[in-house]
N, C-alpha and C positions, 0 to 999 in steps of 0.2 A: 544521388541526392544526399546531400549532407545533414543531419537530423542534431546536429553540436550542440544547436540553441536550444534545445528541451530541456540540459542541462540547467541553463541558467531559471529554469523553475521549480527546480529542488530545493525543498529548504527540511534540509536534516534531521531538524526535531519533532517533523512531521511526518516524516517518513520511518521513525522511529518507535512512533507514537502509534502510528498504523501499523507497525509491523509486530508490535506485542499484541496489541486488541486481537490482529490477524490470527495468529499464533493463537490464544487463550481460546478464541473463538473455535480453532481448527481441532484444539488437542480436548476441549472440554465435550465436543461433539454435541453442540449447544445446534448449530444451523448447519443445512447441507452444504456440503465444501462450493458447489457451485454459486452462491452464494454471497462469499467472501470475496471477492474484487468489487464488486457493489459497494459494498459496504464500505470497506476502506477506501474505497473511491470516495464518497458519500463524507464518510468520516474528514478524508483528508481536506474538502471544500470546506466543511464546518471549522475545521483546523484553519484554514485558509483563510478566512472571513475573522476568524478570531484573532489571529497574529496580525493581517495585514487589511481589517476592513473590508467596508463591502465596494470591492472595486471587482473589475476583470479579470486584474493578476494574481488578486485573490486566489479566485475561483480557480483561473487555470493549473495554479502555482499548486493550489492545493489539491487539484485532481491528479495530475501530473504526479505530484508526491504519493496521495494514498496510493495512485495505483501501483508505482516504483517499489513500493511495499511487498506489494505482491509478488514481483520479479526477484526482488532483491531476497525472498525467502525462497522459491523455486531455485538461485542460484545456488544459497550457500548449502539445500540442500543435494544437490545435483556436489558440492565441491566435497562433501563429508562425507556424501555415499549412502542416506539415511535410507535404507528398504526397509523396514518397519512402520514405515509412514502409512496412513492408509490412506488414498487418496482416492479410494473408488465408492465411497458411503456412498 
């Protein structure tokens, strides 16, 4: 099953946007890390609606991205190596 088309609901400065709040939110140890995809989920829709209106593509476009947030920091810390991370609060 090819999953290509998810890409085209990315939009970058939302997923960039959720991925600092994510960050700020994880390191200041403000809310339980479980949490955090919620949010930026949550977050990215609002982002969504804001940039592109209140349509569908909105909403998906922006869910799609907060959540990519959260991936997209799982990854680079998986590529950096970060073990100091706490991720059991």
């Amino acid at each position: 099953m090819d999953l290509g088309w998810i890409t085209d609901y990315f939009i970058p400065i939302i997923i960039l946007a959720c991925l600092g709040i994510g960050y700020i939110i994880k390191k200041i140890n403000m809310i339980d890390n479980k949490f955090i995809p919620a949010i930026v989920g949550t977050l990215g829709i609002i982002f969504g609606f804001i940039t592109n209106g209140f349509t569908f593509y909105a909403f998906t476009a922006g869910l799609a991205s907060g959540l990519a947030s959260t991936g997209l920091y799982e990854a680079f810390k998986q590529v950096i190596g970060d073990k100091d991370s706490d991720d059991t609060k």
